[in-house]
N, C-alpha and C positions, 0 to 999 in steps of 0.2 A: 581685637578690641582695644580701644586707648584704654592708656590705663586710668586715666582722670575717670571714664566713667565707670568704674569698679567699686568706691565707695560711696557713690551715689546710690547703684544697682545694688547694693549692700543691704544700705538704710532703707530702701525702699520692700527689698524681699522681708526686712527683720519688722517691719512695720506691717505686710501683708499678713505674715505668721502670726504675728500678736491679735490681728482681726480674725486670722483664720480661729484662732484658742476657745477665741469668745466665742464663737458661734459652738463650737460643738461643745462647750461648756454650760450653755443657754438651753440646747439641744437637749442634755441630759435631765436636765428639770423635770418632776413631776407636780403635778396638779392636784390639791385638794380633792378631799372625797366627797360624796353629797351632802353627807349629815354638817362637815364643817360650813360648807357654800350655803346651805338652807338656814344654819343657825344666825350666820351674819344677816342673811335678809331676814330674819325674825328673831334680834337678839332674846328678846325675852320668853322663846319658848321653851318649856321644858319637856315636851316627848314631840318627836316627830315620825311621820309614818310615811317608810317609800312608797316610790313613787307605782302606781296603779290607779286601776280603773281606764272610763272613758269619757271624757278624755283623763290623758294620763297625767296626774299630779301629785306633786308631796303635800303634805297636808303638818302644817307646823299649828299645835295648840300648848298654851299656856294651862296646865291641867286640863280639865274637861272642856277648854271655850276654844271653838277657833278659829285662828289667829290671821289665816290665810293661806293662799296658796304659791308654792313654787314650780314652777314649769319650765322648759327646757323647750328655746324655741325652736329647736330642728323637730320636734315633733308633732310642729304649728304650720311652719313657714319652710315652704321649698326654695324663696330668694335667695341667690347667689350673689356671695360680694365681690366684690374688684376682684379678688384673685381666680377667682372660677369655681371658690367653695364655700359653702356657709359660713356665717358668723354664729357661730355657736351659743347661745347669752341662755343665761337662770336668769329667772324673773318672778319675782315675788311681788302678790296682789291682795290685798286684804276683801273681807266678803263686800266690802260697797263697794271696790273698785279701786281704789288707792294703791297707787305703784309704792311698795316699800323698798323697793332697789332692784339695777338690774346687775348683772355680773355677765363678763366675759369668760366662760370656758376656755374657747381655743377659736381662733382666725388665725388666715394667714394675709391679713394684709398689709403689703410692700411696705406700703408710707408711713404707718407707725412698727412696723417690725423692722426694716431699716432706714428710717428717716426721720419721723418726729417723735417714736418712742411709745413704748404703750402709754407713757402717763396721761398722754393726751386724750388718747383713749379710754382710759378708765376716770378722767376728770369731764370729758363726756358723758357717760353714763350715771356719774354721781347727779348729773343734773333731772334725772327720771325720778329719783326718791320723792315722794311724797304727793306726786302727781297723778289725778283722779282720771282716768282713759275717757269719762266724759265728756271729758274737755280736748277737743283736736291736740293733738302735739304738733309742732310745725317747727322744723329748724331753719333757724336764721330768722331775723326779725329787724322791720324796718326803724325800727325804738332805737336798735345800733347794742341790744344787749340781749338777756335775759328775762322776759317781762311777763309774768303770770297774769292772768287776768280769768273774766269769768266767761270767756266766749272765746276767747282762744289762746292756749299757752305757749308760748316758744320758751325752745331752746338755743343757746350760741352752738355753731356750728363749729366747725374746725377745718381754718385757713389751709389748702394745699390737699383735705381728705376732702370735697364733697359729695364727690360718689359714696364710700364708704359710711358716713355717717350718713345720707340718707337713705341709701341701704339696709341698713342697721336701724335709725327710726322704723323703716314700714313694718320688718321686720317683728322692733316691739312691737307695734299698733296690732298686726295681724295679730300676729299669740297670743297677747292678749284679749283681744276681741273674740277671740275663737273661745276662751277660756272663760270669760266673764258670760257669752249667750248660752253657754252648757251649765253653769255653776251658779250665777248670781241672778237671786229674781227679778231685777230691776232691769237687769239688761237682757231677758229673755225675749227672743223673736219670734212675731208669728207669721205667718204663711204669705208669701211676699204676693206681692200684688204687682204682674206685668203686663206692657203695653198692648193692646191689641192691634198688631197690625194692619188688617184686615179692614179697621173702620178709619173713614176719611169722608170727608164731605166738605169741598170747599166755600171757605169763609172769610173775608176780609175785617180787616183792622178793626172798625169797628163793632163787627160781628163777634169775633172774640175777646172781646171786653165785654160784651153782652152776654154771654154764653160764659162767662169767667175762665175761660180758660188761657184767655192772657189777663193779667191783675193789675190794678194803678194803685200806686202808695203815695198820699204829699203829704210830705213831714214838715209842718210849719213852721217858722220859726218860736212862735208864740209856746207851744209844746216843750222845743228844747228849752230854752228858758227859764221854763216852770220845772224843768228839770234838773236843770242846773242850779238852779237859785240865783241866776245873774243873768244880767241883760248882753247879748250877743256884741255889743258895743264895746266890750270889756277885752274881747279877742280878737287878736288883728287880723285884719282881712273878712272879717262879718259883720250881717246887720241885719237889724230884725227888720229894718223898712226895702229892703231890699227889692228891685224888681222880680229876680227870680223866688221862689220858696228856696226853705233851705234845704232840701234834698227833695226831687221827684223820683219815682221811680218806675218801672216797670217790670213785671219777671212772667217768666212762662216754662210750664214742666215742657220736656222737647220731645219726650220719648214718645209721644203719643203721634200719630201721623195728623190728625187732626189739628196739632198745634202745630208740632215742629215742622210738617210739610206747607203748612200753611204761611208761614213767618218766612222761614226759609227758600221755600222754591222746591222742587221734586229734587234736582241734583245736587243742592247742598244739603238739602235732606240724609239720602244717600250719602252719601260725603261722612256725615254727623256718623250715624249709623257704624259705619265702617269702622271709624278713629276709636269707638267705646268698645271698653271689653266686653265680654260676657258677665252681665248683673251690675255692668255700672250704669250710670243715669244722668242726664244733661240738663242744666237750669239754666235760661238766659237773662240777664238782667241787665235793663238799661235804664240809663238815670242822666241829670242833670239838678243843676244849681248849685249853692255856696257848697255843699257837702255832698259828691258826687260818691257811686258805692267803692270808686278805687281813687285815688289820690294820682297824682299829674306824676308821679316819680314810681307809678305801679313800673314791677317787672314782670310783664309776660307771662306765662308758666311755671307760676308761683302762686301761693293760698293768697290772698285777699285778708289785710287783717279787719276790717270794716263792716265785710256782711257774715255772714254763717247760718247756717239752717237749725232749726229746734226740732225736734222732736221726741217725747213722752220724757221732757226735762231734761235732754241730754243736746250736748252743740255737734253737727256734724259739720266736719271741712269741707268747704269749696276751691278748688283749684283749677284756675284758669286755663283752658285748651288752649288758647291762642289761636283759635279759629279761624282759618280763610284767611293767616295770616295779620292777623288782630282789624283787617279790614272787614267787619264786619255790618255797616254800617252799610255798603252796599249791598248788600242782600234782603235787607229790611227796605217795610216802606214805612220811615219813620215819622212820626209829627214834625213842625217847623221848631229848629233850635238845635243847640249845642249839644248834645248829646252823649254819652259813650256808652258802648257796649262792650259786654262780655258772655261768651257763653261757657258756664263752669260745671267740670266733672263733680259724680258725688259717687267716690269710690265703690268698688264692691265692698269691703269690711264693714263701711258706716253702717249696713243694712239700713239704711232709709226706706221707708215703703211709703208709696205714693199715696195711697187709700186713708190712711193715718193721719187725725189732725197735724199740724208744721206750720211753723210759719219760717217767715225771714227774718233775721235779727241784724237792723243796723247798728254797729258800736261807733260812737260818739265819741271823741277824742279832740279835745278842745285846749289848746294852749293858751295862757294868757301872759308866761314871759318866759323865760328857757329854765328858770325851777319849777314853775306850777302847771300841773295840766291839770283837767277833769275829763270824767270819763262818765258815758249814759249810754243806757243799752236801751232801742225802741223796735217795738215787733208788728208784723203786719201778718196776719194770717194768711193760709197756702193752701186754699182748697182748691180739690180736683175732681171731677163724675167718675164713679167708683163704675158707671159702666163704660167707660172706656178702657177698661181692664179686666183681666183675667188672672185667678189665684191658684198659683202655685208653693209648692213645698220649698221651703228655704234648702239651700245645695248646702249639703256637710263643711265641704271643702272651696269657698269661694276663692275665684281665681286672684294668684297676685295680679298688685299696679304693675301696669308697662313704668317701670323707673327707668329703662332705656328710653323712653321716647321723652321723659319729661325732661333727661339729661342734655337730649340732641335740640329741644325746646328753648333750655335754656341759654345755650351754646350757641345759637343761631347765628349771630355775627362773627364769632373766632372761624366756625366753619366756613361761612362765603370769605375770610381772607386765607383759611389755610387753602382751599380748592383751588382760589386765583393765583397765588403761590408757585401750588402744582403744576397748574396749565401753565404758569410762568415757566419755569424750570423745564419745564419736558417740552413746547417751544423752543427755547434754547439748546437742547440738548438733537433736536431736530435739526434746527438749523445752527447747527456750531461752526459748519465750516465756515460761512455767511459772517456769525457774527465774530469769529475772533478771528476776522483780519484787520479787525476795530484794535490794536493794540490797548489803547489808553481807556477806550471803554469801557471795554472786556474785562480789565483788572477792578472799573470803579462799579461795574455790575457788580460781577465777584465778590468785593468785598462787601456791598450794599447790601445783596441776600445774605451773606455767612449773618450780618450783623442779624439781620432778620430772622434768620435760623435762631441763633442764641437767645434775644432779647422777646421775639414773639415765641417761634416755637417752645423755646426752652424756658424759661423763667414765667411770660407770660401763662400761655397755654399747656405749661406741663405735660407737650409733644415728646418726650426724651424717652425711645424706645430703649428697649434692657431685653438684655437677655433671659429675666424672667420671664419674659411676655412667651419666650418660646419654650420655654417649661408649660405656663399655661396653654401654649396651642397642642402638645403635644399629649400631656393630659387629659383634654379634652378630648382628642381623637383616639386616646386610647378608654375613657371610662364611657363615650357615648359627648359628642358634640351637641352643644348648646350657642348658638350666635347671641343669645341675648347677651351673654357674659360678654363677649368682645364690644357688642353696641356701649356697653356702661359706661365709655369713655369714648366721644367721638371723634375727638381728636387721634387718639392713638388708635381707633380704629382705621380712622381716614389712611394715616400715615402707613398703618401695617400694609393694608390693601393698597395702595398705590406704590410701597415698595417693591412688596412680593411681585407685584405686576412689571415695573421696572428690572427687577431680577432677570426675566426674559427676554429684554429686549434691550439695556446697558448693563449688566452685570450686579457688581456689589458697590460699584462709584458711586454711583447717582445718590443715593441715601448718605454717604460715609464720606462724599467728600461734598455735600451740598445742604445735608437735610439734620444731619446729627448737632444737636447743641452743643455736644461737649468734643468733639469734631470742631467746630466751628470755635471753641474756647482755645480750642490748642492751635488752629492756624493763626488765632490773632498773638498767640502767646510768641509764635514764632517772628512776626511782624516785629514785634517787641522786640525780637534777639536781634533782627535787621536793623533798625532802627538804633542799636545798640552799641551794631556793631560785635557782636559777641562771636568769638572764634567757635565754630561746630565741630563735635568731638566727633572723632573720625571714624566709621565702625566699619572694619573691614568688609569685603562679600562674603567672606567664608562666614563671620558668623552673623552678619545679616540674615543668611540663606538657612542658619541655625534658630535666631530668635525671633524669625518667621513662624515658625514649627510650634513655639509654647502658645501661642494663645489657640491651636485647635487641640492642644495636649488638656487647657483647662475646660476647654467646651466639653468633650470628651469626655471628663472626669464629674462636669455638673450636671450633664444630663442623666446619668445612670443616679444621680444622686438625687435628683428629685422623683422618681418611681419609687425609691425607699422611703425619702423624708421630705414634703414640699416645703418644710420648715426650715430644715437642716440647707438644703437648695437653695433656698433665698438669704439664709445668710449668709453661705457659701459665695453669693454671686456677690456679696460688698468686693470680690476683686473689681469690679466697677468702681468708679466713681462720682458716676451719675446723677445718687439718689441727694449726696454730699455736697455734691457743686451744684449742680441743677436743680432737683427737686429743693435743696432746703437752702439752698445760695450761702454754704459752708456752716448754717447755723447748727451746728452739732458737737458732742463730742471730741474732743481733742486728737483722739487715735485716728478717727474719719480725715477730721482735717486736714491733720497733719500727711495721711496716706496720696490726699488729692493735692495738696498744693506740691509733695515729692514730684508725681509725677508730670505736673504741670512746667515744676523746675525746671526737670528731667527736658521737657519740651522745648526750653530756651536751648539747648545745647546738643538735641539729637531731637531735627525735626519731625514733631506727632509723632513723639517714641510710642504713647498708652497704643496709638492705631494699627502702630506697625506690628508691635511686639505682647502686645496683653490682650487684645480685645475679646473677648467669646462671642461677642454679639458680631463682631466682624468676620470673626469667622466661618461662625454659621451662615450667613449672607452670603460670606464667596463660595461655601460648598454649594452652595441653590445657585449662587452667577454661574456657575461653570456650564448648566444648561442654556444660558443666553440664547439669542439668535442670532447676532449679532453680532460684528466686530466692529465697533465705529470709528474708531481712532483709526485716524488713515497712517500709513508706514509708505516710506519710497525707496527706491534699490539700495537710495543712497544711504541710509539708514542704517548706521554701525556697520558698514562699508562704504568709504570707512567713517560717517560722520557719526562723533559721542560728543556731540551738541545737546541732544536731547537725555541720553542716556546723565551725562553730568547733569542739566539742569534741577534732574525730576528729585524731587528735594522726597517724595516717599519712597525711592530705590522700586521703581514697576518696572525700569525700564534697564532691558537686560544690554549687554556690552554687543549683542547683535543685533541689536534696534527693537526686538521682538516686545511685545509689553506684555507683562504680567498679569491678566486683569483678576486674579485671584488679590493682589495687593492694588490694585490700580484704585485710587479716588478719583479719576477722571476729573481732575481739576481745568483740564484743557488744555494745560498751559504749553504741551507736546505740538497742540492743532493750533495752536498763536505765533510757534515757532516756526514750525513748517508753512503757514500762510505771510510770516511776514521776512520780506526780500532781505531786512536790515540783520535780520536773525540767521537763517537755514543758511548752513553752509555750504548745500546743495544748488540754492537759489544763489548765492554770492558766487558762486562757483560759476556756474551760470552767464552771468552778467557778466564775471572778468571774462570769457571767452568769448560772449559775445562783445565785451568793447575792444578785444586786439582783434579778432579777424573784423572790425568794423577798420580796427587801425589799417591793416594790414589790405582791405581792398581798397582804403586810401590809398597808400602807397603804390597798388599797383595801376591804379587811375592816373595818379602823378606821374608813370613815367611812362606811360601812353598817352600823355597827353601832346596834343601838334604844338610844335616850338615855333617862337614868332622869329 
């Protein structure tokens, strides 16, 4: 090994030990007992009693009065978060329902355990104090903040988590919903009222307007006005003389076959059917005018801040399917006009019962300059024939929200570019020999995807696989596999599943030298040394063939380490530098920093050392490549007999001094199958061509001297 790179590999091991400190110093921490966690959600109790009964809760009172309850949502809520395991939370709720705080016990998820920090996490939660579970929680909010209101309350999310915090919302919402229809009289459920399948009778447009089981709302402008205290002239873009009213609307219960078959058609009926869980329930509502039920800038499969359902004084959340692809305007046979439609879930927890007065509640939100708005809440009543139904017992244990499907929902367009992507690359990887005899091309591909790898997969999409993921996978097949934990993120699902599949049929390249963001950060970094000009420190074979060896010695050492502690395991895996560069684009801690920009250095001068010599996640990958089917890099006799044309070029040392390739280290960059297809390069092909132009010489010659003399 040169000696220049010894005080580098120095700084760098004394930087990873300093990371390693922290972690099993983190590790040893204990956590508060219950009486301490209970008193902070109820400071001012003076006796509290453990936790018991059914459901199970603590019970904090201020002498004889009390004060409310504390519950532990694992004993509410089966959802799993990012990591494969619950989010642990106390949660304290006063007898009308008021969240007095929630607390985190124990998670183990990645991005605030090593990348944005619990504080973010726990500056999250502080945002639950004080808010009444009758009122929807909804994170993220179109206001651009935090905005309390009386029909629907958001919270700020948290940039980079939002799996995890919405996770963690349902999470509250369940537990407590579970907790307030056992304990609080106000939110006591009665015996739910379900669709009768059975009955159907068809009925056209106008027949269900008649029969009310599709409803018409015109909210005039005249109304809001009087509600407002000001004339509609006053806010831009309204007006009370308007051709249109200021909101029309229409809405229909779907669950009933008589409606929802009727609107919809038999197969999108079906369709509906299928998408809803067990005990959730579907409303369609379509509107036009100055004030339509979603705004021109709605997101898809997201709550609606606009409409929300009422019932026995309480607001339940609507959350838009995105139905039939939000074209749903083709399946209706609509009146003439502008129109939009939605058709929206109403969770299993809201317990909404169809039988029960409801109405719908439009929220009014009216700007008149970018300080003032006003705000007006108007309701339309939600009757339904109580004989279209049949009364059943409320289920103990209502089923969680699919939060994977709302995830892939919301995703929708990252996914159709990361898939096109895919098919890109595995094209390419089909026809390589085709395409890289394109020299100049081939390189401006190349660098085109790596850029795309980093800036979309990585930074945008938060694609950057880790070798926690395979802590999680293993886990998982060891305590009982669960897919939904993997859907939570569809990105990284995509990526898992098309690599693993890769694995079998190009090895450990395809991912590691095409698909990996921080991969792709260290070939540009080498670009950079080119470009530089900067001398590469020379590392002998012998201990090439040595520093090869540590990164499956750390794989080795963290997978036995997450079966003890999946705590201890993930922070173990900061040998990555992933979550630092990628997940948080360096904004972190100094020691994080400082660890990724080392080894980034390191990369100016020993090119993709982190790949060669550190990786766990690489490693794991080339143990599953070794099964391949495959050998696709083509090799020729002449290959390290005697030509090391290829063997010098290959800047990650795959390529052995007998031409043979490593594909255990091989990134399959191609650059071996650019060499061998182009004539200017192989010195097998040049070789070649000089034989073939002397014997061309040489039966000149012998033509010339058999030729007839004049």
């Amino acid at each position: 090994m040169s000696v220049r790179c010894q005080p580098a590999l120095h700084l760098l091991l004394a930087c990873l030990f300093c990371l390693l400190s922290s972690a099993l110093q983190a590790q040893g921490q204990n956590t508060t007992d219950w009486q301490t966690a209970v008193q902070q959600l109820f400071p001012s109790a003076t006796r509290l009693v453990e936790k018991e009964g059914s459901p199970p809760v603590y019970q904090a009172f201020q002498l004889d009065q009390l004060l409310g309850y504390a519950f532990e949502s694992t004993d509410y809520s089966s959802l799993q978060g990012f990591s494969g395991k619950p989010i642990r939370l106390l949660i304290g709720m006063t007898p009308e329902g008021k969240l007095t705080g929630v607390k985190v016990q124990e998670h183990h998820e990645p991005v605030f355990l090593h990348g944005l920090g619990e504080q973010s996490l726990f500056n999250f939660t502080d945002q639950y104090a004080g808010r009444n579970i009758a009122t929807p929680i909804v994170v993220g909010s179109i206001h651009g903040g935090s905005v309390d209101g009386s029909a629907v309350g958001y919270i700020d999310g948290v940039s980079k988590a939002t799996v995890s915090v919405v996770i963690l919302n349902e999470t509250v919402l369940q537990s407590a919903m579970t907790v307030a229809r056992a304990l609080l009289p106000d939110f006591a459920q009665g015996p739910q009222a379900i669709a009768r399948p059975e009955l159907f009778e068809p009925l056209d447009w106008q027949q269900l307007l008649q029969r009310g089981l599709l409803q018409h709302w015109v909210l005039e402008a005249a109304a809001v006005e009087t509600a407002l205290g000001n004339s509609l002239r006053l806010y831009p873009g309204f007006a009370a003389d308007a051709d249109l009213p200021f909101s029309e609307l229409y809405f229909a219960y779907l669950n009933t076959p008589t409606t929802g078959r009727n609107l919809l058609g038999a197969q999108a009926f079906e369709q509906l059917q299928d998408q809803l869980l067990p005990g959730e329930q579907a409303l369609l509502v379509l509107s036009r005018g100055q004030y339509p039920h979603v705004p021109e800038d709605f997101i898809p499969a997201t709550a609606p801040s606009r409409i929300n359902l009422l019932q026995h004084g309480k607001a339940i959340e609507l959350h838009d399917m995105d139905f039939n692809n939000g074209m749903l305007q083709t399946l209706l046979t609509l009146p003439a006009g502008d129109w939009q439609a939605n058709i929206f879930r109403i969770k299993t927890h809201a317990a909404f019962n169809p039988v029960d007065p409801a109405a719908l509640q439009l929220n009014v939100t009216l700007r008149r300059n970018p300080l003032s708005e006003q705000h007006s809440h108007f309701e339309q009543a939600l009757t339904l024939q109580p004989d279209l139904f049949q009364v059943q017992a409320v289920d103990a244990a209502p089923a969680p929200a699919p939060i994977w499907l709302q995830m892939w929902q919301q995703r929708l367009w990252q996914i159709g570019v990361l898939l096109v992507s895919l098919t890109l690359v595995s094209v390419l990887f089909v026809r390589q020999q085709r395409i890289s005899r394109h020299v100049h091309r081939f390189h401006q591909l190349r660098a085109g995807f790596l850029l795309f790898t980093l800036l979309f997969i990585g930074f945008y999409a938060q694609g950057q696989l880790s070798v926690v993921n395979i802590f999680t996978l293993l886990l998982a097949l060891w305590h009982g596999f669960d897919i939904t934990v993997f859907l939570m993120d569809p990105v990284i699902f995509i990526l898992w599943s098309f690599t693993f599949i890769s694995l079998f049929l190009w090895g450990r390249g395809l991912f590691c030298g095409w698909l990996c963001p921080f991969g792709a950060l260290q070939e540009m970094v080498g670009w950079v040394a080119k470009k530089l000009h900067l001398r590469q420190w020379k590392i002998s074979e012998r201990w090439h063939r040595r520093l090869q060896w540590l990164k499956y010695v750390i794989l080795l050492g963290l997978i036995p380490t997450a079966f003890y502690s999946l705590t201890l395991a993930e922070r173990l895996a900061e040998v990555e530098p992933f979550k630092t560069s990628i997940t948080l684009g360096f904004v972190r801690s100094w020691p994080f920093v400082l660890y990724a920009l080392l080894l980034l250095g390191v990369g100016l001068f020993v090119h993709k050392f982190y790949c060669r010599y550190v990786c766990p996640l690489g490693a794991g990958l080339a143990i599953l490549g070794r099964l391949r089917l495959f050998s696709w890099l083509t090799r020729i006799k002449a290959c390290g007999a005697p030509c090391q044309h290829c063997h010098n070029k290959c800047e990650i040392g795959a390529i052995k001094r007998s031409g043979a390739i490593d594909y255990d280290e091989c990134i399959q960059c191609l650059e071996c199958i650019v060499i061998l297809n182009n004539e200017d390069q192989c010195v097998d092909a040049i070789r070649a061509r000089k034989q073939a132009a002397r014997a061309k010489r040489a039966d000149h010659v012998i033509v010339s001297d058999w030729a007839p003399q004049r």
